[in-house]
Each structure stands twice: as structure tokens, then as C-alpha cells.
C-alpha positions as CSV (number, residue, x, y, z in Angstrom):
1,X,-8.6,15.6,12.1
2,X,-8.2,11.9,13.0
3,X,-8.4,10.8,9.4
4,X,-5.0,13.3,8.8
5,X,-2.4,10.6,9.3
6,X,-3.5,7.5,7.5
7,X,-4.4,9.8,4.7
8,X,-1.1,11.7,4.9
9,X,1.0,8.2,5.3
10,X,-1.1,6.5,2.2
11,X,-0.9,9.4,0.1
12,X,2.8,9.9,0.4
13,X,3.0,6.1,-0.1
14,X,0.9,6.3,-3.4
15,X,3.0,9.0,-4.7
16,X,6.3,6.7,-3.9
17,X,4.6,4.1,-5.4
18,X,3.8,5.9,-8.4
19,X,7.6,7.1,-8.6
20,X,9.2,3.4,-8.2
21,X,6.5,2.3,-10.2
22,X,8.0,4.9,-13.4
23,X,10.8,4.0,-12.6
24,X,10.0,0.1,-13.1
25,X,8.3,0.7,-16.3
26,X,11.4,2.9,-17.9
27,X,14.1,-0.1,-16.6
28,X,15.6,1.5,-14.2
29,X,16.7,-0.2,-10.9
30,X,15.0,0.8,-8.0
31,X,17.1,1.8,-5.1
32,X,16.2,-0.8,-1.7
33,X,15.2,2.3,0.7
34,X,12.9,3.8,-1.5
35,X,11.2,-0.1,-1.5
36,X,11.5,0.3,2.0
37,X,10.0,3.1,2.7
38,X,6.8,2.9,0.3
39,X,6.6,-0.7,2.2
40,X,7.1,1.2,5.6
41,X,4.8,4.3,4.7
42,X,2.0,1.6,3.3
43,X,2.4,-0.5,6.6
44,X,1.5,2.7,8.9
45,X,-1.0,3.7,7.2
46,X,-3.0,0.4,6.8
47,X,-2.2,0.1,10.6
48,X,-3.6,3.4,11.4
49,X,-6.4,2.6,9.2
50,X,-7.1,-0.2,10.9
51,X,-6.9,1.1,14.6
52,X,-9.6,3.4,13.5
53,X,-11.8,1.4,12.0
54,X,-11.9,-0.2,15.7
55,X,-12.3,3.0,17.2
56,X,-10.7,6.7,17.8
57,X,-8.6,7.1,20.7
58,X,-11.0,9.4,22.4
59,X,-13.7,6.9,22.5
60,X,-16.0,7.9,19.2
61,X,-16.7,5.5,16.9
62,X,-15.4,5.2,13.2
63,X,-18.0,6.1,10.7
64,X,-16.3,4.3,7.8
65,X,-18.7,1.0,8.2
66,X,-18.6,-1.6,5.4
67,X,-16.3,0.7,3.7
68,X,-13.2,1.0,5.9
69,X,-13.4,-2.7,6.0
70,X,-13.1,-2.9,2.5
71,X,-10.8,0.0,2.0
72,X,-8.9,-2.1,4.6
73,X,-8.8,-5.6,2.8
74,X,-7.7,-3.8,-0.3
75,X,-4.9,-2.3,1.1
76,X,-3.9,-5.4,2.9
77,X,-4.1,-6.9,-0.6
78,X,-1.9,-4.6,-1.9
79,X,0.7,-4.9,0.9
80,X,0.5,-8.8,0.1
81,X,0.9,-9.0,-3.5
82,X,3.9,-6.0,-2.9
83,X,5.7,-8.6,-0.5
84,X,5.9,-11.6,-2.4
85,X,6.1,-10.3,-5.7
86,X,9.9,-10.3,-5.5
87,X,9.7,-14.3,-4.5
88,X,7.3,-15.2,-7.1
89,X,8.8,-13.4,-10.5
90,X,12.8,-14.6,-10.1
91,X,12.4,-15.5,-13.8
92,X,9.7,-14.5,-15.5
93,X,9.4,-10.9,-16.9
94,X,5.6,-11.6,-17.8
95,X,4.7,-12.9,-14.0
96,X,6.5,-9.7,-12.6
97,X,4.4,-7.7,-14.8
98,X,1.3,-9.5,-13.8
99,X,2.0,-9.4,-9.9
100,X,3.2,-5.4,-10.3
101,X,-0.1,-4.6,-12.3
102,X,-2.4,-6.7,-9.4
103,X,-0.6,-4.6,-6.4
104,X,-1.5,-1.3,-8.3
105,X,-5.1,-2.3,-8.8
106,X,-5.6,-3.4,-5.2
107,X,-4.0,0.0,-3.9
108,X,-5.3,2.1,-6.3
């Protein structure tokens, strides 16, 4: 039951993603809220994620191990290469390809 949220958040983040990510590929402009909310959706669950990797509210331990820490670095990855892809591909179609195809590999 402790694992619901991060998966919920992540999951409805994904699907977002996978929406604005369509959306990218056909040309179509991408309205800012929906960015904002895949980034807001992403950020909670990585930060739930993360709380639980320390340990469960009730006192038990996580039993995620190397894996949640992993799981975790990817997903901070992903948040990473999300936020500065709009600062690095100003001019270059190929670069914002390139920086669109590394976020989806480190949140896939």
C-alpha cells in the first residue's frame, strides 16, 4: 500500500509523457501546463520515491535495496535532461532530438 502513490504519480506522469511526447513527434506545440504538470507529477513521484527508499513513515524499512537507488538516479536523470533540454536545443532540431530521446531512455 505504500508503494500506491509514487507508482500512481509516475505512471500518470509516463502516460503524459507519452502524450506530449506524440505530440512532439507529429509537430504540434505543446501547451505549457501539460509541461508543467508531467514536470510536477515526475517531481512527486521521484520525491516520494526517494522518502521511501529512506524509510516508510511507520518505521519499516524499504525493501527496494540497490534497486530503488538505481530506479532513483534514473529518474533523477530523466528529470535533468527534461529541465535543460529547452536551454540546450534553442537552435538545433537534431540536439532537441537527441536530448528528447536521452530523457525517454532514462525514464523509461
Amino acid at each position: 500500500m505504500a508503494a500506491l502513490p509514487p507508482t500512481l504519480f509516475l505512471t500518470i506522469a509516463a502516460g503524459l509523457g507519452l502524450y506530449l511526447g506524440w505530440l512532439y513527434l507529429r509537430g504540434i506545440r505543446r501547451k505549457p501546463v501539460m509541461i508543467g504538470l508531467h514536470l510536477l507529477l515526475g517531481a512527486a513521484g521521484l520525491e516520494t520515491m526517494v522518502m521511501m527508499l529512506r524509510g516508510l513513515p511507520n518505521g519499516e524499512t524499504s525493501a527496494a535495496g540497490a534497486f530503488g537507488g538505481i530506479a532513483a538516479g534514473l529518474l533523477a536523470a530523466a528529470m535533468f535532461s527534461g529541465l535543460i533540454a529547452p536551454m540546450l536545443c534553442r537552435g538545433s532540431r537534431r540536439t532537441a532530438n537527441l536530448v528528447v530521446a536521452s530523457h525517454w531512455v532514462a525514464g523509461l
